[in-house]
The first five atom37 places (N, CA, C, CB, O) and aatype in JSON, in Angstrom:
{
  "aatype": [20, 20, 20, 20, 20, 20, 20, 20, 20, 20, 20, 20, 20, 20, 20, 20, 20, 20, 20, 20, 20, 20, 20, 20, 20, 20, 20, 20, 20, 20, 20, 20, 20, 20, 20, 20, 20, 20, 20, 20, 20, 20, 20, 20, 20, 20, 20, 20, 20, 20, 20, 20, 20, 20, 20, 20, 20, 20, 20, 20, 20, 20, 20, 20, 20, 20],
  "atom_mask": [
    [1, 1, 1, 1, 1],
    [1, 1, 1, 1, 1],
    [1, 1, 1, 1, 1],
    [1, 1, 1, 1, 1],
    [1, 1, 1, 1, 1],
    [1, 1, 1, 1, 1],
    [1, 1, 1, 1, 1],
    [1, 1, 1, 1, 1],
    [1, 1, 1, 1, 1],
    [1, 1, 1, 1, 1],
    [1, 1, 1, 1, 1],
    [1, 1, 1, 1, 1],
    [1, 1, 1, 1, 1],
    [1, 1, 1, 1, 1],
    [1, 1, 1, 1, 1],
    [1, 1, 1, 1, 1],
    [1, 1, 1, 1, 1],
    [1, 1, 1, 1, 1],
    [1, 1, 1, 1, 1],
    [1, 1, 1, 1, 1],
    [1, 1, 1, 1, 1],
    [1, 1, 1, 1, 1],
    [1, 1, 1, 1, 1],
    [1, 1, 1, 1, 1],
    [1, 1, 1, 1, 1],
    [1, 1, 1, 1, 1],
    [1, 1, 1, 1, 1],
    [1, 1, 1, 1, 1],
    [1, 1, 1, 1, 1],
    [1, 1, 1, 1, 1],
    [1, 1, 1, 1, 1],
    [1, 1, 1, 1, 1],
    [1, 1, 1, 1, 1],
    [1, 1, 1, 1, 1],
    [1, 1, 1, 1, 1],
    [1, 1, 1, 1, 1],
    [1, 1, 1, 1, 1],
    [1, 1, 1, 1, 1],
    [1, 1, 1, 1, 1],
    [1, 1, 1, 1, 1],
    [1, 1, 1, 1, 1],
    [1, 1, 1, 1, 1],
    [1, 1, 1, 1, 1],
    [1, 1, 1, 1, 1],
    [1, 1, 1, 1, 1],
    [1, 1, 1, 1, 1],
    [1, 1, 1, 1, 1],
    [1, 1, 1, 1, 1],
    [1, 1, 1, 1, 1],
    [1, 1, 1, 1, 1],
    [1, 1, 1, 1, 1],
    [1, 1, 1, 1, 1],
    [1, 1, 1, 1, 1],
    [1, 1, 1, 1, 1],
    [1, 1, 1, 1, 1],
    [1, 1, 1, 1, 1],
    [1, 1, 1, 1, 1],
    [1, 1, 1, 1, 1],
    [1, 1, 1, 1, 1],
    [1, 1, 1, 1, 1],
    [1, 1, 1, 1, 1],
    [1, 1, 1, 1, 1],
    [1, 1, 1, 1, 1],
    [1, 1, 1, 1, 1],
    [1, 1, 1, 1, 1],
    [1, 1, 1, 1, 1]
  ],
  "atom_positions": [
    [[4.61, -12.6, -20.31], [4.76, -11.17, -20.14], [3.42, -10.46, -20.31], [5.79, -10.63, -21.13], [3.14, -9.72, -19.36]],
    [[2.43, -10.52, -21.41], [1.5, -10.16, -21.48], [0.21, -10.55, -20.3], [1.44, -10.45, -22.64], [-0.76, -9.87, -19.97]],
    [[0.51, -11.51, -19.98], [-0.75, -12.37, -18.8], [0.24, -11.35, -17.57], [-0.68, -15.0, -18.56], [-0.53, -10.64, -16.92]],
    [[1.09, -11.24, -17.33], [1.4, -10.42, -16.29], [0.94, -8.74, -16.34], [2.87, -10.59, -16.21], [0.4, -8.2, -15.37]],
    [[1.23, -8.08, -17.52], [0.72, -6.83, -17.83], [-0.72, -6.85, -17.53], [0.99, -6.47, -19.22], [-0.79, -6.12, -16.54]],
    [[-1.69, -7.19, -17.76], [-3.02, -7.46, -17.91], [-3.82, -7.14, -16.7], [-3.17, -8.8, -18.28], [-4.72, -6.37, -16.38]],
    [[-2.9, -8.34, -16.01], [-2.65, -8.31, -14.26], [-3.18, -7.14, -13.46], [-1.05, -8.26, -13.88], [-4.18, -6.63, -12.96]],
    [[-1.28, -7.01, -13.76], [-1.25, -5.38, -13.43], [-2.41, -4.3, -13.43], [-0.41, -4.81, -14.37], [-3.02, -3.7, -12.55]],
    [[-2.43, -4.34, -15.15], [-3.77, -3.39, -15.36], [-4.85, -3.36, -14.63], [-4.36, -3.56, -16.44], [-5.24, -2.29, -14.16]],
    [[-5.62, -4.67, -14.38], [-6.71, -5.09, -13.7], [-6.64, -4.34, -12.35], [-6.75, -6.62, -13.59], [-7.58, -3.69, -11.9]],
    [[-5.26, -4.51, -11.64], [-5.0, -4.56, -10.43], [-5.11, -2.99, -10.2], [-3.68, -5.33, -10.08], [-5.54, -2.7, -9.08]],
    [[-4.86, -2.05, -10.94], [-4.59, -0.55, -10.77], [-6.38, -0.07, -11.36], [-2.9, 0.13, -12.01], [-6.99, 0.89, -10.89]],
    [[-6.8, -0.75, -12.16], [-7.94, -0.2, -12.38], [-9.09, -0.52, -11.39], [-8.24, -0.53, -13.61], [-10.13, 0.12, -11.53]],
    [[-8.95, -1.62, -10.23], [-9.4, -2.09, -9.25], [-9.15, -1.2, -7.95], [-8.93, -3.33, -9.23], [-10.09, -0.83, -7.25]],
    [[-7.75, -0.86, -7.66], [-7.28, 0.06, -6.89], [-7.9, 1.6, -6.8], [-6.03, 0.05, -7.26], [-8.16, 2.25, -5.78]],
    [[-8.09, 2.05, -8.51], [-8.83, 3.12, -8.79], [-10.28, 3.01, -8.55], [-8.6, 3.45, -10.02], [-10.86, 3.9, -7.92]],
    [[-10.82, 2.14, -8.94], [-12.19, 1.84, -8.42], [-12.27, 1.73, -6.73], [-12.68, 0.41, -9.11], [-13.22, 2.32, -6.22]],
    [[-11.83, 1.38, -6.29], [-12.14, 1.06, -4.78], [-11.37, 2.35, -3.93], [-11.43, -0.66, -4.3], [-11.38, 2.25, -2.7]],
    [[-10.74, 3.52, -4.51], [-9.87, 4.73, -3.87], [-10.81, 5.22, -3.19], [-9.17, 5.84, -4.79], [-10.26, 5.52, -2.12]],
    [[-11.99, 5.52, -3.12], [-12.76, 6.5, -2.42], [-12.69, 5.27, -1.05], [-14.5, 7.08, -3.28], [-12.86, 5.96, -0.04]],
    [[-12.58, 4.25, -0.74], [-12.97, 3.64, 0.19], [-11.49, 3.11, 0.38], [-14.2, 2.74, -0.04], [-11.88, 2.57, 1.42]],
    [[-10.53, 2.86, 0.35], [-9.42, 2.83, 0.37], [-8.95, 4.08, 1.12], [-9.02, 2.62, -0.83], [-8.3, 4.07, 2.16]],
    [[-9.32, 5.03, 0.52], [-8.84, 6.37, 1.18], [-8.85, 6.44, 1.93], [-9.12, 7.3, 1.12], [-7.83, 7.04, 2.27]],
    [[-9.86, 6.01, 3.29], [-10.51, 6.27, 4.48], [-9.9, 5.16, 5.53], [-12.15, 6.2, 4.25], [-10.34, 5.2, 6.68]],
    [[-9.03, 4.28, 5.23], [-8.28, 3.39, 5.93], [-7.11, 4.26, 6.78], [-7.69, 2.31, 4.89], [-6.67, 5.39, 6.57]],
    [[-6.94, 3.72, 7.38], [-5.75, 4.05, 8.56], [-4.13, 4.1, 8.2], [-5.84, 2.86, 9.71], [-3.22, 4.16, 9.02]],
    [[-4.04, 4.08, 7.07], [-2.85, 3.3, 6.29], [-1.78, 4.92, 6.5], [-3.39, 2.62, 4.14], [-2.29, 6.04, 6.43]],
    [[-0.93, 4.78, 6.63], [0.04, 6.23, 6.91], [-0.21, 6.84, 8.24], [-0.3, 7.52, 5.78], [0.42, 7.84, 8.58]],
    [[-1.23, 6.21, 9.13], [-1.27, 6.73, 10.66], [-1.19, 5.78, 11.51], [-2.44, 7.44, 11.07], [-1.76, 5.82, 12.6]],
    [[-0.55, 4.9, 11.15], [-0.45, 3.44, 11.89], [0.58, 3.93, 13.03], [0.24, 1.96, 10.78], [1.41, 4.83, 12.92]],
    [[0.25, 2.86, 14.54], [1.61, 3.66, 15.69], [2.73, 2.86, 14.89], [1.62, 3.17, 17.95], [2.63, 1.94, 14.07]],
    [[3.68, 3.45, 15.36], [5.09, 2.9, 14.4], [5.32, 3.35, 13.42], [5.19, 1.66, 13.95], [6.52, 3.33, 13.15]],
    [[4.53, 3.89, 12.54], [4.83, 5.67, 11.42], [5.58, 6.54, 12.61], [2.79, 6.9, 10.76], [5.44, 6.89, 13.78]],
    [[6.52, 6.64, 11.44], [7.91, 8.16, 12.28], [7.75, 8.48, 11.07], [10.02, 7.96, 13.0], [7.89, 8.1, 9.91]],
    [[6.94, 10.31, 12.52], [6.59, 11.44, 12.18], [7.37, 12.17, 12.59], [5.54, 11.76, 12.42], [7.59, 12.14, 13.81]],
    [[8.08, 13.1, 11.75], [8.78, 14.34, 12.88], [8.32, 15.64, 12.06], [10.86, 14.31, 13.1], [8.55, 15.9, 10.88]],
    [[7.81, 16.17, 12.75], [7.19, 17.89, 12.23], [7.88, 18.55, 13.03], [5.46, 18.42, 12.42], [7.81, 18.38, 14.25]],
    [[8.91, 19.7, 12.25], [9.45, 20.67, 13.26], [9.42, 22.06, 12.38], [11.07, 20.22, 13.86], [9.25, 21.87, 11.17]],
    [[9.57, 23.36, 12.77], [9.43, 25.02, 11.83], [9.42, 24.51, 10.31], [11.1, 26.34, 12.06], [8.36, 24.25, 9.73]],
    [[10.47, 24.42, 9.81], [10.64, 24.3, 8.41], [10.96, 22.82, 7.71], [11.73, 25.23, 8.11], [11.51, 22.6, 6.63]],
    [[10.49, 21.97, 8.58], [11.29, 20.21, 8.27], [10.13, 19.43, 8.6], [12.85, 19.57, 9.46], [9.42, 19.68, 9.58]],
    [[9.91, 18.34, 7.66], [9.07, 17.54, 8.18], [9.25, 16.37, 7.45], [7.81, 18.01, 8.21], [8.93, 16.37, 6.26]],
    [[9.81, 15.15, 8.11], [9.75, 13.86, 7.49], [8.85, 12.79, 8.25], [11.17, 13.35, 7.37], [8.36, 12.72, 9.37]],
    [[8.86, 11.91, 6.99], [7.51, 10.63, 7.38], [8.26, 9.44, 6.89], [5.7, 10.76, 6.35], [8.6, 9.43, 5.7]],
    [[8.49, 8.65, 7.51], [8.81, 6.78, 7.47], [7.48, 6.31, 7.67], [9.94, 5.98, 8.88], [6.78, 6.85, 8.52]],
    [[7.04, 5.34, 6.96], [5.32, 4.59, 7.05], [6.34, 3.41, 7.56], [3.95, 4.24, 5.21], [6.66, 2.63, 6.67]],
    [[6.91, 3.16, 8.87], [7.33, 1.43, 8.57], [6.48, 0.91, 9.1], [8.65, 0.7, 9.1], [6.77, -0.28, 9.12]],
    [[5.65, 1.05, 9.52], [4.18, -0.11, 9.96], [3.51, 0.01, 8.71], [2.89, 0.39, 11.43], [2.93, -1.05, 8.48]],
    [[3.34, 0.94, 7.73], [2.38, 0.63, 7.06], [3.47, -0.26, 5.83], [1.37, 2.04, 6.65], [2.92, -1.13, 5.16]],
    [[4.15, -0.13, 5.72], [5.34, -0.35, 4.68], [5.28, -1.85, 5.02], [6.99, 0.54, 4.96], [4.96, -2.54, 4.05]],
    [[5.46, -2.38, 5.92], [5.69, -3.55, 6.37], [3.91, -4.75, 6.12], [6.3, -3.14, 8.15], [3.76, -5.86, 5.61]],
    [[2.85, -3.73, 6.81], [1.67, -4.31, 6.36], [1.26, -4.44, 5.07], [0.81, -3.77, 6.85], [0.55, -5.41, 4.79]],
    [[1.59, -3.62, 4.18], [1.4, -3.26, 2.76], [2.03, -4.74, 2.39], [2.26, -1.69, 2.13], [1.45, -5.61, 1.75]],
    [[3.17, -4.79, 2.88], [4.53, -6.44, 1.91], [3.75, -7.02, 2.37], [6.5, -7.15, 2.32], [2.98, -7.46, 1.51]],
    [[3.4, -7.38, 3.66], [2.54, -9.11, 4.11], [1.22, -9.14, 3.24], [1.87, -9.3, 6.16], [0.81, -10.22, 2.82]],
    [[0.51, -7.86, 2.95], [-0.66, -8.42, 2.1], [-0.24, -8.52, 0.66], [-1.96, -7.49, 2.2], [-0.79, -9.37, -0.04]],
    [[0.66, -7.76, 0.17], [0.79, -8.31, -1.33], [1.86, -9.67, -1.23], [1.52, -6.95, -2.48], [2.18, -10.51, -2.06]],
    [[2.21, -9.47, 0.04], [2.91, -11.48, -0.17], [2.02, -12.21, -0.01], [4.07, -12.28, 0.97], [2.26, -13.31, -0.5]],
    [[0.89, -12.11, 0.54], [0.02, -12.81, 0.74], [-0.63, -13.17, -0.93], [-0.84, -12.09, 1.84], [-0.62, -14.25, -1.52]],
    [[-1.03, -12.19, -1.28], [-1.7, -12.22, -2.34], [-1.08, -13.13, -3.26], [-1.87, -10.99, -2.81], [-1.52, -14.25, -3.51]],
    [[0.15, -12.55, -3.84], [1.47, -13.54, -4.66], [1.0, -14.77, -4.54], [3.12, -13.57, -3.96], [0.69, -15.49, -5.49]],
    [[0.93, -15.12, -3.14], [1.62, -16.79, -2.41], [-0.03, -17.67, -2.98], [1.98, -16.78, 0.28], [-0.15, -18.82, -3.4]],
    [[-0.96, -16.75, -2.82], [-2.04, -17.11, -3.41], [-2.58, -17.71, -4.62], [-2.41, -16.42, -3.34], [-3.21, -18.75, -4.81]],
    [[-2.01, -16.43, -5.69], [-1.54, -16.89, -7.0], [-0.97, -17.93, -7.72], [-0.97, -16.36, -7.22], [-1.38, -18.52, -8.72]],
    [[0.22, -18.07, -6.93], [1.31, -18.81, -7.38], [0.92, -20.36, -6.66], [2.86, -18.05, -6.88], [1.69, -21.28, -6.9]],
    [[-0.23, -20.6, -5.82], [-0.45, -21.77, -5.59], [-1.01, -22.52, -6.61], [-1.08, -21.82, -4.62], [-1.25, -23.71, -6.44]]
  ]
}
């Protein structure tokens, strides 16, 4: 439990370190994001990015766990 917390930590304080360059990725404007903007309504589905996001942290996992 603790070697997993640690992890984690590493992993978010890495994430925070690398945000300014992270930021600037394409991630939420991918084609296949459903956008609908209309007067007073506006919803967002990321499923391209939603979907790329799982294959790299499965990736990552599958890495680990080898």
């Amino acid at each position: 439990m603790s070697r997993t917390l640690i992890i984690i930590g590493i992993a978010i304080v890495a994430v925070g370190l690398l945000w300014p360059w992270l930021s600037k990725l394409p991630l939420g404007q991918l084609p296949g994001d459903i956008v609908i903007r209309r007067e007073n309504f506006s919803f967002y589905f990321p499923v391209t990015t939603m979907i790329l996001v799982s294959v790299a942290i499965s990736a990552v996992l599958w890495l680990f766990n080898r």
